[in-house]
N, C-alpha and C positions, 0 to 999 in steps of 0.2 A: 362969722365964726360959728363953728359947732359948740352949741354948749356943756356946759363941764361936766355934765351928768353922762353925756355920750362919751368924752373923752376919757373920764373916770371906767366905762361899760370896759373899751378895749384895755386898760392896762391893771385893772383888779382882775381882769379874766386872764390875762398872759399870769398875774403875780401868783394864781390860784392855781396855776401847773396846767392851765390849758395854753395851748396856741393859738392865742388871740390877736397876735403881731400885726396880722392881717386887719383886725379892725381899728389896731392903732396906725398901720400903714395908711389907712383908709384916711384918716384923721387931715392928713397932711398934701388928701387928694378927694377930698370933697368938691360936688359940686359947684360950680361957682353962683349960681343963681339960687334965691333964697326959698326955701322950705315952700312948697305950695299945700295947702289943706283945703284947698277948696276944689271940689272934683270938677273936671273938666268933662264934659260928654260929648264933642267928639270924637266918635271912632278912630282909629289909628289909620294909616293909608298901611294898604298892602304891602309896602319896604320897610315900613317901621315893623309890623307884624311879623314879616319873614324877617328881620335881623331878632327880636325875643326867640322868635322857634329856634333859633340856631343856639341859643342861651341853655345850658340848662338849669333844671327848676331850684336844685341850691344855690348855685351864684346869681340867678334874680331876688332868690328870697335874700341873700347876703346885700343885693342891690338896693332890695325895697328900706333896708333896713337903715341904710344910712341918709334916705331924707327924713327920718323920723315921724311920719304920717303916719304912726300905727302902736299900740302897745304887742310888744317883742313877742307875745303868744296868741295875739291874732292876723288869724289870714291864712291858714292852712290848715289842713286837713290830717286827719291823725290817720297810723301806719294802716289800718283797718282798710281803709282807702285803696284799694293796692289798684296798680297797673297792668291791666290781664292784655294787653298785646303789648309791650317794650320795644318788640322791633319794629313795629309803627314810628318809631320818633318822638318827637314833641305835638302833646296836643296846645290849641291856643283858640281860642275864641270866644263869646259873647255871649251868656248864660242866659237862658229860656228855662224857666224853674217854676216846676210845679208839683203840688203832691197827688200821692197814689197811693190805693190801698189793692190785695189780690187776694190776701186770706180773711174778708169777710164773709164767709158764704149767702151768697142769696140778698147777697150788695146790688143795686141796676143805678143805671145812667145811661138813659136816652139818647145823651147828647153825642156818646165813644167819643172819638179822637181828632175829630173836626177843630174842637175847640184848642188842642194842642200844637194842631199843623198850620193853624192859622197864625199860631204866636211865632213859630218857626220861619214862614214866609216872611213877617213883618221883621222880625229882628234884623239886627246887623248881622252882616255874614264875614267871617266867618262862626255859625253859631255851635255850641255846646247844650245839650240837655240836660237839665239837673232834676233828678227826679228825688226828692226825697217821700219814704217810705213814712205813713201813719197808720198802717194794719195792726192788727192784734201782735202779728208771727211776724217780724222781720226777717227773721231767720231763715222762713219758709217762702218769700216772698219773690215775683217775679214780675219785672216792670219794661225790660224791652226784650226781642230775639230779630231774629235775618224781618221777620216783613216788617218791624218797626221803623228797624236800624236803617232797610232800603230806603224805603220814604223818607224818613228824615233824612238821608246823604242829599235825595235827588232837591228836597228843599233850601238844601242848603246847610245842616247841620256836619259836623265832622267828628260827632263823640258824643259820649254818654256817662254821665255819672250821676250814682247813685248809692246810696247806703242801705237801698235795697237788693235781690239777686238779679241775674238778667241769667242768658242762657243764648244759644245758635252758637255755640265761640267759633266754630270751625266758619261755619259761614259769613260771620261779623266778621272776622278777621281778613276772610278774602276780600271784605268790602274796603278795605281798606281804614275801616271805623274802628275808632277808638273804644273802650271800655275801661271805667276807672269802679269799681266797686269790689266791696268784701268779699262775693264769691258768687258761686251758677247755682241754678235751682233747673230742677230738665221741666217743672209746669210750669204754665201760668195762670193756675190757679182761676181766681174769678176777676179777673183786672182791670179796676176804676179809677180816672185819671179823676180827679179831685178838682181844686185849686188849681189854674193859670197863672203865671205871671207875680207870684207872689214871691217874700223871702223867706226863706226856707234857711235851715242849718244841718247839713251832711258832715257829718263823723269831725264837731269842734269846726268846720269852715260854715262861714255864716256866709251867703249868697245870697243877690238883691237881684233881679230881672237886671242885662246888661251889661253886670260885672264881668270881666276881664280877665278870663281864667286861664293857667298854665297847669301842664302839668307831662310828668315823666315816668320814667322807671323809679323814681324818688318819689313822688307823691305828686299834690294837688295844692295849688296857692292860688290866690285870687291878686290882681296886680293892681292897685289904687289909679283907678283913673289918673286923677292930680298928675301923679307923675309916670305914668305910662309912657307918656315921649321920651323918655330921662332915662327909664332903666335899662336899654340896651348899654348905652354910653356909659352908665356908672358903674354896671356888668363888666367892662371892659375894664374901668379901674380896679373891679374886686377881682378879676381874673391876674391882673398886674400885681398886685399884691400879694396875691398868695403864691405869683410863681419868686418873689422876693424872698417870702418867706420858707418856702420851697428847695430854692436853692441853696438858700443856706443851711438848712437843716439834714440837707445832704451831702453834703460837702465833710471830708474823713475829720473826724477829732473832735466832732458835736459834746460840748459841758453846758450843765446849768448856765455855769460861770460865763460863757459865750453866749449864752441867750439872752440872760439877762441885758448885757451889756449890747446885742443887738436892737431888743425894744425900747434902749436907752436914746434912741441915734434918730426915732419918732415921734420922743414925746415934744408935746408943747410947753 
């Protein structure tokens, strides 16, 4: 059984004048298998991956939400985040996170980017780069462009996010590479990759080396191992749902009075 705190979430949220039908729909098409909190590491097989890409990133986050492995305001990345290629599709893959600074002048490291491509090699494929930004200027700051972006595709990475700026859009874009960040900067200033392999926190999403990232024209969510195999499937429940909910609210002569008495026909 779902417990009463969740069942209570979807129908004080319908009573409050939202359309929350869907998460009391939800209630009555929960998983069958019990609540998993213990993370599972391994990688997903390439058909489980490609059936999430085919998801998008709101009804996974709607998915994540109902094995309850998470408090309801973590695991995604705030609007800031934004999605600078959309007609790319769905990004999905295994978070390679490290930080970077470009506006300290007169900043060195010996080591450049060796120690970055290496993490990318080693990860699961398919991977994601998360750069978060600890310069002075985030505003002014620049962390990948086209010869970055190349190297990392040909490594195996297929995206980039960062709370820092990046910049090449025309050329990243024909690389077919993704780009999740606040905005372009045209330099790249002095730029020193930091920190490997660490957790880092980009715009409210908290990232861990090998976390399980999605992301859209909607944002950026991170998917809980534990139930990674689950949330295509339950995706499909939340998608059933809301065309339930959908259709009824479309349908000619919609009243409170008819609402009400539709979330009635859900509850427990």
């Amino acid at each position: 059984m779902w417990p009463p705190e969740a069942r209570e979430t979807g129908r004080a949220g319908f009573e409050r004048g939202f359309i929350s039908t869907t998460s009391v729909l939800l209630i009555t098409m929960r998983p069958r298998a019990g609540w998993r909190t213990k993370e599972a590491l391994s990688p997903l097989t390439p058909e489980q991956l490609d059936a999430i890409r085919q998801i998008d990133s709101p009804t996974v986050s709607n998915a994540i939400e109902q094995f309850g492995v998470r408090p309801r305001l973590a695991g995604f990345a705030g609007w800031s985040l934004r999605c600078a290629f959309p007609e790319l599709g769905t990004l999905i893959g295994y978070a390679v996170t490290c930080t970077a600074d470009s506006t300290t002048e007169g900043r060195r490291d010996e080591r450049g980017l060796l120690r970055l491509w290496e993490a990318v090699e080693a990860a699961p494929k398919p991977s994601v780069i998360v750069i978060k930004d600890i310069g002075p200027e985030r505003h002014r700051s620049c962390h990948m462009g086209e010869v970055m972006a190349t190297t990392a595709r040909a490594l195996g990475a297929v995206g980039c996010i960062s709370d820092g700026g990046l910049r090449d859009v025309v050329e990243v874009r024909g690389l077919g590479f993704h780009y999740f960040c606040p905005g372009f900067v045209v330099s790249h200033g002095n730029p020193i990759i930091c920190d490997i392999n660490v957790a880092v926190a980009v715009e409210g999403l908290d990232v861990s080396p090998g976390d399980l990232l999605h992301g859209d024209a909607n944002g950026v969510l991170a998917i809980p191992a534990g139930v990674a195999d689950r949330v295509a499937e339950q995706a499909m429940r939340v998608r059933e749902a809301e065309r339930q909910v959908l259709d009824f609210v479309r349908a000619p002569g919609l009243t409170v009075e008819k609402l009400r008495e539709f979330q009635k026909r859900f509850r427990h």
